[in-house]
C-alpha positions as a Python dict, from the first residue, in 0.01 Angstrom:
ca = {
    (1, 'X'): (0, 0, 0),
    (2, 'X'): (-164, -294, -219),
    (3, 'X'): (-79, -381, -539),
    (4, 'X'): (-391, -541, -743),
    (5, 'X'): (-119, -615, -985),
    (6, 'X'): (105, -852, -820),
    (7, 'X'): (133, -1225, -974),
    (8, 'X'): (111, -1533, -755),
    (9, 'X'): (216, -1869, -764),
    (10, 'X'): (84, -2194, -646),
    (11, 'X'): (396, -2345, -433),
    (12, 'X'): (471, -2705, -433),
    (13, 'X'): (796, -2961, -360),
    (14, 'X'): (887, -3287, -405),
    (15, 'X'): (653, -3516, -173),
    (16, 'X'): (799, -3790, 65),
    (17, 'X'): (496, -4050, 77),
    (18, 'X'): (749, -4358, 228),
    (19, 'X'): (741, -4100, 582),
    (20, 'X'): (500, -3970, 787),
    (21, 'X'): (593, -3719, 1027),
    (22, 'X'): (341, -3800, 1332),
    (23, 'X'): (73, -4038, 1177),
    (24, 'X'): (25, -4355, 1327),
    (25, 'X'): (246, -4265, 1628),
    (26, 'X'): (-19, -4184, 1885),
    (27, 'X'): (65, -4424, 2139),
    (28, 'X'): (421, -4338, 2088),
    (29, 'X'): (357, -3944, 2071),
    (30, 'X'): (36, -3959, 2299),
    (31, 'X'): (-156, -3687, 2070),
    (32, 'X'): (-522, -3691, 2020),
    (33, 'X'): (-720, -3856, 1777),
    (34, 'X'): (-1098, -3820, 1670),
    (35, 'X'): (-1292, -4120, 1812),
    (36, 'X'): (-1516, -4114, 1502),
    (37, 'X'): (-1312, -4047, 1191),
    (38, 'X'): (-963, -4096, 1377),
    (39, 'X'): (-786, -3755, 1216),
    (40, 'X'): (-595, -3600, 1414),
    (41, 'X'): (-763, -3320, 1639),
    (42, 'X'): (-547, -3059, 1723),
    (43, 'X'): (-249, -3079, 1384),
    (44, 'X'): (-16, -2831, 1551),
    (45, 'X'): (15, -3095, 1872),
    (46, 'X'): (65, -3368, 1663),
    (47, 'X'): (393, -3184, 1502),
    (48, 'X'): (482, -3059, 1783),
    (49, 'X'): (557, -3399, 1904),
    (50, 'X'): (618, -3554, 1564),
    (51, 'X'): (917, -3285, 1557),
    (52, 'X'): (1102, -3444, 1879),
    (53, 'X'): (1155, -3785, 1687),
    (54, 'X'): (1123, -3775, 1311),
    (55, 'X'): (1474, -3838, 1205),
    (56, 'X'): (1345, -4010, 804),
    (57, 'X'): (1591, -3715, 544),
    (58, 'X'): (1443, -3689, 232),
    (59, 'X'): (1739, -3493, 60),
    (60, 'X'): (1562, -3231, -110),
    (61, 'X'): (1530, -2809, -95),
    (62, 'X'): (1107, -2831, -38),
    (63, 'X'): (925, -3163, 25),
    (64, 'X'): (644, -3258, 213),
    (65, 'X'): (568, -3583, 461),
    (66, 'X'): (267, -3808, 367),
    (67, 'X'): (62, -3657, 627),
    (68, 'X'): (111, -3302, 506),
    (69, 'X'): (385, -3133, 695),
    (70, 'X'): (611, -2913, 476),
    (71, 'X'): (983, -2995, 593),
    (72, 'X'): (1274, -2736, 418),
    (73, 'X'): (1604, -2740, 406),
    (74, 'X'): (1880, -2483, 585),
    (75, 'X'): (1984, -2358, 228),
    (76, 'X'): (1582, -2297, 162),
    (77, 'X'): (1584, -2082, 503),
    (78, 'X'): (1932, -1886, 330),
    (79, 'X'): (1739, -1797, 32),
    (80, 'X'): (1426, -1682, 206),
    (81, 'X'): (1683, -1489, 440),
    (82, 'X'): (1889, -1357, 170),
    (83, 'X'): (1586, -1194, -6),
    (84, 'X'): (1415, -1034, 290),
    (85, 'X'): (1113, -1290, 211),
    (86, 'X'): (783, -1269, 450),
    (87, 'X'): (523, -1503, 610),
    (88, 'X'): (728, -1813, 700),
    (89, 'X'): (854, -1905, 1018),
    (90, 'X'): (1096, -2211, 1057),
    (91, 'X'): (1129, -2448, 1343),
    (92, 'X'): (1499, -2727, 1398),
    (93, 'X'): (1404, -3066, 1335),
    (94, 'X'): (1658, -3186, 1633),
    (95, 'X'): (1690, -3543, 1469),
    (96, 'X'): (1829, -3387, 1128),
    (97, 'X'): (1995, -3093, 1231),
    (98, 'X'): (1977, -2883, 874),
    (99, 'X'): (1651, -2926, 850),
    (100, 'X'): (1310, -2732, 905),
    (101, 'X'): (937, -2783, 974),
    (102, 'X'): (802, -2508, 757),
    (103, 'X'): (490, -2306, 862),
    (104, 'X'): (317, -1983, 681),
    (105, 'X'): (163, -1710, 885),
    (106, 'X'): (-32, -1578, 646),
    (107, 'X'): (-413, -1735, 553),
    (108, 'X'): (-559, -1603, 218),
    (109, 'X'): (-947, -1707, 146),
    (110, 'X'): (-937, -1993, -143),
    (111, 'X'): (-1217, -1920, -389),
    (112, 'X'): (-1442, -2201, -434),
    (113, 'X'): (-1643, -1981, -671),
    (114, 'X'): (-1370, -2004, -926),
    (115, 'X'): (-1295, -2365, -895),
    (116, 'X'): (-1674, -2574, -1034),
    (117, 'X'): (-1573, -2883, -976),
    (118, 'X'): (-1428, -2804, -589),
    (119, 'X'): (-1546, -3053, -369),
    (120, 'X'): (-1565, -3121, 13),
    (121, 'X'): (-1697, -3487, 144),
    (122, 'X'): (-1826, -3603, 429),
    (123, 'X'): (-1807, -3374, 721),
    (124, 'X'): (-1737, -3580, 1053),
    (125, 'X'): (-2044, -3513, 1261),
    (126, 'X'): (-1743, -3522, 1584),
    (127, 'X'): (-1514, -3294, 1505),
    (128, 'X'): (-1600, -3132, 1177),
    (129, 'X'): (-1354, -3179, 964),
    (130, 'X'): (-1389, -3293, 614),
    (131, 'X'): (-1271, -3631, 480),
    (132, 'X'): (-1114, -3485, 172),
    (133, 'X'): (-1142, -3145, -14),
    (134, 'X'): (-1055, -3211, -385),
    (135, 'X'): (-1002, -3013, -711),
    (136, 'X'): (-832, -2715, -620),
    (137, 'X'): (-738, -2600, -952),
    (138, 'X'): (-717, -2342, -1107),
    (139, 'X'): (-520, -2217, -800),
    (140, 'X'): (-727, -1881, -700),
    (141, 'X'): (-761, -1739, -385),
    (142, 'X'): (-1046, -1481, -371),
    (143, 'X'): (-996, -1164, -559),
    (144, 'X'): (-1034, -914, -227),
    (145, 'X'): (-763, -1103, -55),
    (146, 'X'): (-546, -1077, -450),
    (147, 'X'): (-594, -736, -400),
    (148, 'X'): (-393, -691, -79),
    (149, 'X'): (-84, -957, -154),
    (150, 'X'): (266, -794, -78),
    (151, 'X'): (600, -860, -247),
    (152, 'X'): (825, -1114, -182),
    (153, 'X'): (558, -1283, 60),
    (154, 'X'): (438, -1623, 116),
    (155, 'X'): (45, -1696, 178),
    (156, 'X'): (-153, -2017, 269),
    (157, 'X'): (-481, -2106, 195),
    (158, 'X'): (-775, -2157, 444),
    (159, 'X'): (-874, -2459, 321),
    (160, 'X'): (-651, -2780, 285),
    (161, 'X'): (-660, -3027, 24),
    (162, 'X'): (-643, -3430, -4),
    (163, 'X'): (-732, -3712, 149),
    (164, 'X'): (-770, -3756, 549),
    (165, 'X'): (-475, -3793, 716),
    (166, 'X'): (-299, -3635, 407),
    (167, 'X'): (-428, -3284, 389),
    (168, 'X'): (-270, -2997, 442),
    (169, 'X'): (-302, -2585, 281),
    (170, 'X'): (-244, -2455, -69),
    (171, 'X'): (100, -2291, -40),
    (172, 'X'): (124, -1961, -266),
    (173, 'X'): (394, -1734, -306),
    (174, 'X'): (462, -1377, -516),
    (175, 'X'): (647, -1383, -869),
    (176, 'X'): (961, -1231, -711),
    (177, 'X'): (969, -1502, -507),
    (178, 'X'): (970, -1764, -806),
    (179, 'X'): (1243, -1560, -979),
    (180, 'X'): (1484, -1514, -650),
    (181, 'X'): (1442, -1907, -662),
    (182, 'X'): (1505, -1952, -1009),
    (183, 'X'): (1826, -1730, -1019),
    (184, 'X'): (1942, -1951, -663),
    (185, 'X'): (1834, -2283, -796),
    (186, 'X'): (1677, -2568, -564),
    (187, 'X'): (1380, -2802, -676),
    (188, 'X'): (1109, -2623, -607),
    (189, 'X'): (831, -2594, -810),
    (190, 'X'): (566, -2272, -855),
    (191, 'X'): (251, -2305, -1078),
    (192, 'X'): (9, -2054, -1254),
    (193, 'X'): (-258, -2101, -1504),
    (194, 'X'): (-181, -1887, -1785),
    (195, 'X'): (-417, -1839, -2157),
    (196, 'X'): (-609, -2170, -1980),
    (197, 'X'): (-361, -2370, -1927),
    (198, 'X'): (-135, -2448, -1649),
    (199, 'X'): (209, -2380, -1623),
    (200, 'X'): (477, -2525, -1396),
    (201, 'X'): (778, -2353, -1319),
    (202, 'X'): (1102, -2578, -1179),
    (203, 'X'): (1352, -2367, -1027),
    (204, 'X'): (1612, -2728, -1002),
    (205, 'X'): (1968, -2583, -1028),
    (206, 'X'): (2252, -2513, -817),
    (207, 'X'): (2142, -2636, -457),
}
């Protein structure tokens, strides 16, 4: 049944900008890129054959590449595990072993209407996809899609956020999710605006 009263969190880890995971390695990785604005095409190829050689270890819980892919470690998986948590799935990075290219199953709606100074530029007239979509805060999604979130459950948002070959998805997560992180420890961070102003959250401790 859904809860209209459950709290969510904006999810966000350290970010690795020295390592891409499959940017500049088309001729290497033989993915396809847009002839016009040269973004990738299809993302989930491009990882797919970023996955087979990215060996770069960023030694953290949560962090994401330059071009957008979230990479988590095995303790992150233990936690999720160990808490029954929903809406992630987890694929080996072969090169690193312990490691895990991070995905979310779950797409919420972001809402635009709450955020006035959202913006989206330039629209490639090839393949349609934006340049950049800036300004996501405050971090809403909209309030139909609020009104079915589930505990201890992971969402993404439909839109992703930055700067070409840097975007990727809003990652938000449910309050018991923040606390079962802040009782295990790990840097990972979860933010909420609260009275107008935002509040971050970092759950650094044990791991």
């Amino acid at each position: 049944m859904a809860n209209t009263l459950l709290k969510y969190y904006y999810v966000f880890g350290d970010s690795d900008d020295r390592h891409e995971f499959y940017y500049g390695k088309e001729d290497k990785l033989h993915f396809e890129s847009c002839r016009l604005c040269k973004k990738v095409i299809d993302r989930e190829a491009a990882i797919q054959a970023g996955i087979k050689v990215y060996r770069s270890r960023f030694n953290r819980l949560f962090y994401e590449t330059w071009d957008g892919v979230t990479i988590v470690s095995d303790r992150f998986v233990e936690i999720y595990q160990q808490y029954r948590m929903n809406g992630l799935t987890f694929e080996l990075i072969p090169g690193l072993k312990n490691y895990y290219v991070m995905r979310c199953n779950n797409v919420v709606r972001f809402d635009t209407a709450a955020n006035p100074e959202f913006v989206i530029t330039n629209i490639c007239p090839e393949c349609g996809r934006p340049d950049g979509a800036y300004r996501p805060y405050p971090y809403r999604m909209i309030a139909e899609d609020e009104q079915q979130l589930k505990a201890m459950t992971f969402y993404r948002s439909d839109i992703e956020f930055a700067d070409k070959h840097t975007q990727s998805p809003l990652l938000f997560a449910t309050e018991d999710i923040m606390q079962a992180f802040r009782m295990e420890g790990g840097r990972i961070f979860f933010e909420i605006a609260e009275n107008g102003k935002s509040v971050v959250i970092d759950c650094k401790g044990k791991s």
